[in-house]
C-alpha positions as CSV (number, residue, x, y, z in Angstrom):
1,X,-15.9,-61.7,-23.0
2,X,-16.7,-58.2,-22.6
3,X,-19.5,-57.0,-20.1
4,X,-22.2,-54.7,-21.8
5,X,-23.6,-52.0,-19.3
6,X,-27.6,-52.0,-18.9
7,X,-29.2,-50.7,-21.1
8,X,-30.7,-48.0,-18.9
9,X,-27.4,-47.0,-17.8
10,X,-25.8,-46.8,-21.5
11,X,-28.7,-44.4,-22.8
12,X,-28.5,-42.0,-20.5
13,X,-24.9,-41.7,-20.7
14,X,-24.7,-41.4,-24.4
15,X,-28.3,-39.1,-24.8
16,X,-27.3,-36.3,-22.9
17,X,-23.5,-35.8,-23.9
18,X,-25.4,-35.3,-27.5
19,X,-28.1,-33.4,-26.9
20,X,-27.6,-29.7,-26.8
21,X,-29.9,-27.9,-24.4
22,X,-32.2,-26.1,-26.6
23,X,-34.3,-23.0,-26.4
24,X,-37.9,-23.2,-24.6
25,X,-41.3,-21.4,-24.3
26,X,-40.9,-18.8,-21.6
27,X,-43.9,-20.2,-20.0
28,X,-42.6,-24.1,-19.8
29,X,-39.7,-22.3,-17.3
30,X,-41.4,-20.1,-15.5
31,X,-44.7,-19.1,-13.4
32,X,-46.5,-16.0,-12.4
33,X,-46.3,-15.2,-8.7
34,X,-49.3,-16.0,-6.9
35,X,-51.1,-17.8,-10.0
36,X,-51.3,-21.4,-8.3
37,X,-53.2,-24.6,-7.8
38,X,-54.6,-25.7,-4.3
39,X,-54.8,-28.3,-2.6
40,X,-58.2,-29.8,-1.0
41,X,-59.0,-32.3,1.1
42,X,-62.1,-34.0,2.6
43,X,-63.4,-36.7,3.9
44,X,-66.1,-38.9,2.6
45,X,-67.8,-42.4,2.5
46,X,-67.6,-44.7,0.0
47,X,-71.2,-47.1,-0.5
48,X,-71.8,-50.1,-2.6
49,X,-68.6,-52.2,-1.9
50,X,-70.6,-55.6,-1.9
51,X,-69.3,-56.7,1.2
52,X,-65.7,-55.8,0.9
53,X,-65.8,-52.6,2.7
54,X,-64.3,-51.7,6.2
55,X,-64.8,-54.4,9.0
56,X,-66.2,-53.5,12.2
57,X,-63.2,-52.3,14.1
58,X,-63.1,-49.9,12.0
59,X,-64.6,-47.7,14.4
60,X,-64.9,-43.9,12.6
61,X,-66.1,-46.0,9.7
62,X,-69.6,-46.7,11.6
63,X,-69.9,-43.7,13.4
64,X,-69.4,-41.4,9.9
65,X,-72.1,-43.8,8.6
66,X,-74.8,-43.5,11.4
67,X,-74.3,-39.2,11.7
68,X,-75.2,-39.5,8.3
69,X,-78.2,-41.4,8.4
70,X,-78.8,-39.5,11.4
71,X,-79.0,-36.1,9.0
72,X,-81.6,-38.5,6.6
73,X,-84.0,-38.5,9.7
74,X,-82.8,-42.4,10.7
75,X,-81.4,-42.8,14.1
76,X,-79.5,-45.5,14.9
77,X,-76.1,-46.6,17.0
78,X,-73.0,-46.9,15.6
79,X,-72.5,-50.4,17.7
80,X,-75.7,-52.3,16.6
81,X,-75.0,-52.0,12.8
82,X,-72.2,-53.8,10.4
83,X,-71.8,-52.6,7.4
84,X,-69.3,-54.1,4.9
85,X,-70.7,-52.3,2.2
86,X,-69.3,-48.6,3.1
87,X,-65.3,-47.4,3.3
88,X,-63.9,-44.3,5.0
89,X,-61.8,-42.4,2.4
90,X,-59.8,-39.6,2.1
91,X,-60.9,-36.9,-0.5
92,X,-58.1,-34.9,-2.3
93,X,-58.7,-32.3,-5.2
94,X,-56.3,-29.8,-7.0
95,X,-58.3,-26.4,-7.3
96,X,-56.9,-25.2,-10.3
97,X,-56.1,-21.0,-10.3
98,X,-58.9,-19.1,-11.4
99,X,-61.5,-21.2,-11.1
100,X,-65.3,-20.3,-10.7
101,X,-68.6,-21.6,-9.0
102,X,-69.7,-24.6,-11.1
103,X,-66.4,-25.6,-13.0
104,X,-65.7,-29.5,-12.3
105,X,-62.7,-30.8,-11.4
106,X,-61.3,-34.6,-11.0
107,X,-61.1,-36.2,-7.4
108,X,-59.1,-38.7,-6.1
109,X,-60.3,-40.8,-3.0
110,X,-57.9,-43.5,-1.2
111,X,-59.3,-45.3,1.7
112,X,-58.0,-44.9,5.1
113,X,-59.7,-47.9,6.5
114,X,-59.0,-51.7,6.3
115,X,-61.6,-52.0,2.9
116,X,-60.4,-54.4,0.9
117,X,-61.6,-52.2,-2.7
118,X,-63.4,-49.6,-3.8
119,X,-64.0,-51.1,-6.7
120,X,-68.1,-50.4,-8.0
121,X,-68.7,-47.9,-5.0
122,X,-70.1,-44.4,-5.1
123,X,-68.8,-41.4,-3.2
124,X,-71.4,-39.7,-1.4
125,X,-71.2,-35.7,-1.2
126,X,-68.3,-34.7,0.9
127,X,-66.9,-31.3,1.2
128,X,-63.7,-30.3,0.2
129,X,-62.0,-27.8,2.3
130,X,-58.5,-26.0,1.6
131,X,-55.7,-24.8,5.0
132,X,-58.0,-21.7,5.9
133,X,-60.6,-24.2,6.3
134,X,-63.6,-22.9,4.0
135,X,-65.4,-25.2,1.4
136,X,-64.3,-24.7,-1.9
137,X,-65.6,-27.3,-3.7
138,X,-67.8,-30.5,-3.1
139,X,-67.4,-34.0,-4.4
140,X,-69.8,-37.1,-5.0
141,X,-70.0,-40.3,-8.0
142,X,-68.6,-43.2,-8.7
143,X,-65.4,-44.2,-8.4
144,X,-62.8,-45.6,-10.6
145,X,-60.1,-47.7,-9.8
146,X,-57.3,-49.2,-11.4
147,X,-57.0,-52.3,-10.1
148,X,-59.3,-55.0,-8.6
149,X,-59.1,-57.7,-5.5
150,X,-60.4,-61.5,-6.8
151,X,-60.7,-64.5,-4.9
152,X,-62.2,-66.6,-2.3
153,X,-61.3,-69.8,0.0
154,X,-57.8,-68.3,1.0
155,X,-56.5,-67.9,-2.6
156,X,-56.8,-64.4,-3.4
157,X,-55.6,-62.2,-6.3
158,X,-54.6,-58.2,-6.2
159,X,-54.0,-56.2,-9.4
160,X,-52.2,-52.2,-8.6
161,X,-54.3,-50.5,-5.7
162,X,-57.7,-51.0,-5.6
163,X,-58.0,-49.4,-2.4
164,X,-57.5,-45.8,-4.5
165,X,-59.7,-44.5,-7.1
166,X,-60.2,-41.6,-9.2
167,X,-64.1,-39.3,-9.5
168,X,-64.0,-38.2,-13.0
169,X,-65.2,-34.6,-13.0
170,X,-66.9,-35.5,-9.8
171,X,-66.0,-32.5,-7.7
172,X,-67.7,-29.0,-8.4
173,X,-66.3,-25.9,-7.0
174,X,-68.7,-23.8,-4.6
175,X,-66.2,-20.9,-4.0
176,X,-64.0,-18.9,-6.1
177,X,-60.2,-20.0,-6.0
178,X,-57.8,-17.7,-4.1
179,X,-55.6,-16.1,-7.3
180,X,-53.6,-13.4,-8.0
181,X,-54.7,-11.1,-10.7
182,X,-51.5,-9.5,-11.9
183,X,-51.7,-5.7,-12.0
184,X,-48.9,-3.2,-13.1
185,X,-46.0,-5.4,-12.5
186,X,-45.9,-9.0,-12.5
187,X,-43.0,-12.0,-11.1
188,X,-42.1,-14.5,-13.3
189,X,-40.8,-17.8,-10.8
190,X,-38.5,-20.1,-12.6
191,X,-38.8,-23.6,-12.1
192,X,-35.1,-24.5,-12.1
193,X,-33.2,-20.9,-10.5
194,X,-30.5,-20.3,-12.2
195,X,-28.9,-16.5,-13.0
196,X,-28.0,-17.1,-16.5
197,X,-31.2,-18.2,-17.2
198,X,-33.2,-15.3,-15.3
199,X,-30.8,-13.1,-17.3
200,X,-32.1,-14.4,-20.8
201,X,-35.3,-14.4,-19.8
202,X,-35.1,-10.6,-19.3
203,X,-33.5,-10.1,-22.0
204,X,-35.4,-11.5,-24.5
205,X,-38.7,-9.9,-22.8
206,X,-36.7,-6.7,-23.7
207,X,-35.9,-7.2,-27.3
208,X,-39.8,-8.4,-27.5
209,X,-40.9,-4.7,-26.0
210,X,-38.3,-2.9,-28.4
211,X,-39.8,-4.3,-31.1
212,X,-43.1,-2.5,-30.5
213,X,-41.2,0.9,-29.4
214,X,-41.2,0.1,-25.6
215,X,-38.2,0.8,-23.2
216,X,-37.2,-2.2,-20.9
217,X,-39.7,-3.7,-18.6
218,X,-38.3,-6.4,-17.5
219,X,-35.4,-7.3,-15.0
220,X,-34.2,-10.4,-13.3
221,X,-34.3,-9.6,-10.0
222,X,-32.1,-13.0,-8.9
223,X,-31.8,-16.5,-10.0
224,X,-35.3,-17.3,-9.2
225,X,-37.1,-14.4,-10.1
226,X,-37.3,-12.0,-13.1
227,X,-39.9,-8.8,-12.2
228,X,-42.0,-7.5,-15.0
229,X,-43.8,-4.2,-15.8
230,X,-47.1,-4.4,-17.9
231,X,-46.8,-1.1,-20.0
232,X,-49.1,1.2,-20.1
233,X,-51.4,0.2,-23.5
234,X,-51.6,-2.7,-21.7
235,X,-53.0,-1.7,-18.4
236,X,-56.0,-3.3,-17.4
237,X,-55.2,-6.3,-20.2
238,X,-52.6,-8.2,-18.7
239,X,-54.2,-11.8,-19.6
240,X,-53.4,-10.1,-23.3
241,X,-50.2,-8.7,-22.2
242,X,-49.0,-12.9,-20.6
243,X,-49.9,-14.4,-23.5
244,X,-47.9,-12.3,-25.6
245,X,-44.7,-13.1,-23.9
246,X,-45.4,-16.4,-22.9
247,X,-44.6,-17.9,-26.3
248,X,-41.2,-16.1,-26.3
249,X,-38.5,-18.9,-26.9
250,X,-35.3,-18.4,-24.2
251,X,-32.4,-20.5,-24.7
252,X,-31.8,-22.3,-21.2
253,X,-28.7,-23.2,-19.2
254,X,-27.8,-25.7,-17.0
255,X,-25.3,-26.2,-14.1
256,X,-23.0,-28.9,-15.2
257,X,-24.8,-32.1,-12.9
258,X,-24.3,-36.0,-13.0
259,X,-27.0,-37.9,-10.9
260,X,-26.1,-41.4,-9.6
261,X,-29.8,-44.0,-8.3
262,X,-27.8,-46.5,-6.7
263,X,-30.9,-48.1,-6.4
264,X,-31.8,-48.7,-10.0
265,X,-28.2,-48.5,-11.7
266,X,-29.1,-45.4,-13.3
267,X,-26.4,-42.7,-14.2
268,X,-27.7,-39.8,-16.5
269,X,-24.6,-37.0,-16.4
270,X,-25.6,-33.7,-18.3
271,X,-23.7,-32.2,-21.5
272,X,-22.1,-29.7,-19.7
273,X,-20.1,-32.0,-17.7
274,X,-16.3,-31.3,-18.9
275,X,-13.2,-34.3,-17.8
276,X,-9.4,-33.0,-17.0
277,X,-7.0,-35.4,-18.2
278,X,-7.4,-38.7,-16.1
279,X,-6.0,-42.2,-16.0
280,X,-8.6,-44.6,-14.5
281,X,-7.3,-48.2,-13.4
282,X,-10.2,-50.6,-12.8
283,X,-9.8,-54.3,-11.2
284,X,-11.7,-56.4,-9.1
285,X,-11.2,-59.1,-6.1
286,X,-13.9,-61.7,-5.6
287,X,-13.8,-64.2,-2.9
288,X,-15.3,-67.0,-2.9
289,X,-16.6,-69.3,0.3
290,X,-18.1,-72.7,-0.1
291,X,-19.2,-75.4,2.2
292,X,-19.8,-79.0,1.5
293,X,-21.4,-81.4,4.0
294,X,-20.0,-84.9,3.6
295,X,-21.8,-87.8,5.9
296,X,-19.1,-89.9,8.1
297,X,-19.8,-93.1,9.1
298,X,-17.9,-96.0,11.1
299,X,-15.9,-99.0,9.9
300,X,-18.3,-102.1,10.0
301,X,-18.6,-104.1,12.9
302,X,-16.6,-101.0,14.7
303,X,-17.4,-100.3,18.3
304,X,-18.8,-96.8,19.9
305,X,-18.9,-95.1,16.4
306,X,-21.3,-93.0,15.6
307,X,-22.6,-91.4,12.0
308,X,-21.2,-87.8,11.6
309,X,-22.0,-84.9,9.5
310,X,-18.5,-83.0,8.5
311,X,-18.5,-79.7,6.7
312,X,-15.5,-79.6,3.9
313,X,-14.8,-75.6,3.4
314,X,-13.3,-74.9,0.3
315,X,-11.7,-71.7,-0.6
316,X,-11.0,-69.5,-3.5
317,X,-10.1,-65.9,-4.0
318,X,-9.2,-64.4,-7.8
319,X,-8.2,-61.1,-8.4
320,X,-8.6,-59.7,-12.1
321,X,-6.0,-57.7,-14.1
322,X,-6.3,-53.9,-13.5
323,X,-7.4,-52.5,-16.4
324,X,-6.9,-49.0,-17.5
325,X,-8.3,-46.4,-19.8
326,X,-6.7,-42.7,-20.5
327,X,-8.8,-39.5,-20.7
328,X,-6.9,-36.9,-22.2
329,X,-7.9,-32.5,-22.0
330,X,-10.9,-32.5,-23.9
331,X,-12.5,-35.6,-23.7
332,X,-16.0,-35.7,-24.0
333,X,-18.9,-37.6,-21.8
334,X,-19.5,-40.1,-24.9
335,X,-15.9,-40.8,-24.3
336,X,-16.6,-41.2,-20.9
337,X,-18.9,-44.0,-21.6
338,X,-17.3,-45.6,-24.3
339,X,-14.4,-46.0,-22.1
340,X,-16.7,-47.0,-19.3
341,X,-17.9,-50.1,-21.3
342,X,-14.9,-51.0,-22.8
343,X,-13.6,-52.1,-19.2
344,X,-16.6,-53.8,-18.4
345,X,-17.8,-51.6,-15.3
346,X,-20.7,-52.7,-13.5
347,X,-23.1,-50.0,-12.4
348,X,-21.8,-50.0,-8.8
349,X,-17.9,-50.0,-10.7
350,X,-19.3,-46.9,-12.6
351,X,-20.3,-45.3,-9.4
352,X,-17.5,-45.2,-7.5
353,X,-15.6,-44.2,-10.4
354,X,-17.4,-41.3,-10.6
355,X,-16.8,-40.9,-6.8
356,X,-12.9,-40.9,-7.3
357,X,-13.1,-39.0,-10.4
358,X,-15.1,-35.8,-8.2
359,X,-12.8,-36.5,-5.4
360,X,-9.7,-35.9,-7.6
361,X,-10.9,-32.6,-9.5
362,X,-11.3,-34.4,-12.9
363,X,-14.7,-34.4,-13.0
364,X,-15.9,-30.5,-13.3
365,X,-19.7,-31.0,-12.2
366,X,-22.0,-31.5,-9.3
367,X,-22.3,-35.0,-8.3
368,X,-25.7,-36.1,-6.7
369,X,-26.5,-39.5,-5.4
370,X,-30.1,-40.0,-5.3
């Protein structure tokens, strides 16, 4: 009966030896230099957990608690309270470039105690600072999760991680973010480096400027960088000037790659990928151990017997056929997988194929096991 590969597995193989790489918007390949998002962090409290918040040996957990109160005018110590209605939490943010004094952004807040949820609590005001250590933005309201903890007498039931949650809009920036505004010359960063790539890219910003009677501005400095002057009518307008060449379709190109998850059984090998003539012989041993326990017991009225357990071992070892499949010059990745399921490889089988195949110098492309 022949073996059908997963469907995972099958997919990718046969998707991306049809799929041409096509052209794409210069600004889904690259990024101006220095125009970024940035991280902050915080730390906070979360209130109004209904008992389910961190237990008393969480110790920073108290102390945050009474330093606050101790701000609201109430003094108290941090040992002769317990409060399972508050959790420590971690507050991140992504300050996005640009932004300005009053523009809200989204927090997310895990907590770092042993709370059980944060399901129903509230974030109280907790500022969020970036490396250099200045507030940028502060963050307080309720939280959202997307999961909840249910249960009671020791039968309990968790749904995805309620101990993280998500403040919709809940942080509003206090400082203006730390951006570049690009003057006379600008960098565009590609996401993937690549020199052919870079190249286009430079290229077609060129034929873009000849069209309005411009000389060349652009120039791709290496595989991960292509420079860019702002000309002159546009000095002072550059926000004008990137959005004009952003939309500017480049037609991409990719190193020839295969990329193995031994983990999931996933193979996804890239168009590019080109086979020499090969002749792949596949075959499998399997061995197989088993142990039965049989119960031994004296004849009747036999003297100084005794009952015995004996283990029977049993063994059996079969060895398949080899079985074979020819690649001649030319063949295509489709091929490739055809062939693959016609011999009924396993994912693992596939694998080490592919091993033997980059080993030999049949298979033309990068091989990386993730």
């Amino acid at each position: 009966m022949k073996k059908l590969l997963p469907v995972s597995i099958a997919f990718a193989l046969l998707c991306c030896s049809t799929v041409p790489v096509g052209a794409a918007r210069l600004k889904d390949l690259a990024s101006i230099e220095g125009v970024r998002d940035n991280h902050l962090v915080g730390y906070g409290l979360v209130v109004g957990l209904a008992g389910k918040g961190d237990s008393q040996q969480t110790i920073f957990s108290a102390q945050s608690l009474t330093n606050l109160l101790e701000r609201m005018g109430v003094t108290v110590s941090p040992t002769a309270i317990q409060v399972r209605n508050t959790a420590a939490v971690m507050v991140t943010a992504m300050l996005p470039p640009f932004a300005r004094p009053g523009m809200k952004v989204d927090v997310l807040v895990s907590a770092i105690g042993d709370a059980r949820t944060l399901q129903g609590g509230t974030l109280i005001v907790s500022p969020l600072r970036s490396l250099d250590g200045q507030v940028y933005a502060t963050a307080q309201g309720s939280v959202v999760t997307g999961g909840f903890v249910a249960g009671g007498g020791g039968t309990s039931k968790v749904v995805n991680h309620p101990t993280a949650g998500r403040v919709p809009e809940g942080g509003i920036v206090e400082r203006l973010a730390p951006s570049v505004v690009p003057g006379e010359s600008m960098r565009w960063m590609l996401h993937h480096a690549d020199f052919t790539t870079a190249e286009r890219i430079a290229e077609q910003i060129n034929q873009q400027s000849a069209k309005h009677g411009q000389g060349s501005i652009a120039i791709a400095e290496n595989s991960g960088t292509v420079l860019v002057k702002v000309p002159t009518e546009y000095r002072g307008r550059s926000s004008e000037f990137i959005a004009e060449i952003e939309g500017i379709k480049v037609e991409t190109d990719v190193a020839a790659r295969v990329v193995v998850n031994e983990r999931t059984g996933t193979i996804v090998i890239g168009g590019e990928v080109s086979i020499a003539p090969v002749s792949i012989l596949h075959g499998s041993l399997s061995v197989e151990i088993q142990t039965h326990y049989v119960v031994s017991q004296p004849g009747p009225f036999s003297q100084g017997g005794s009952t015995q357990v004996v283990p029977e071992v049993s063994l059996n070892a079969t060895e398949q056929k080899a079985k074979s499949i020819l690649l001649e010059k030319g063949a295509t990745v489709e091929q490739l997988a055809k062939a693959l399921v016609a011999i009924g490889a396993t994912p693992r089988d596939i694998i080490a194929i592919l091993q033997n195949l980059r080993a030999s110098g049949a298979l033309d492309a990068e091989l990386e096991v993730i």
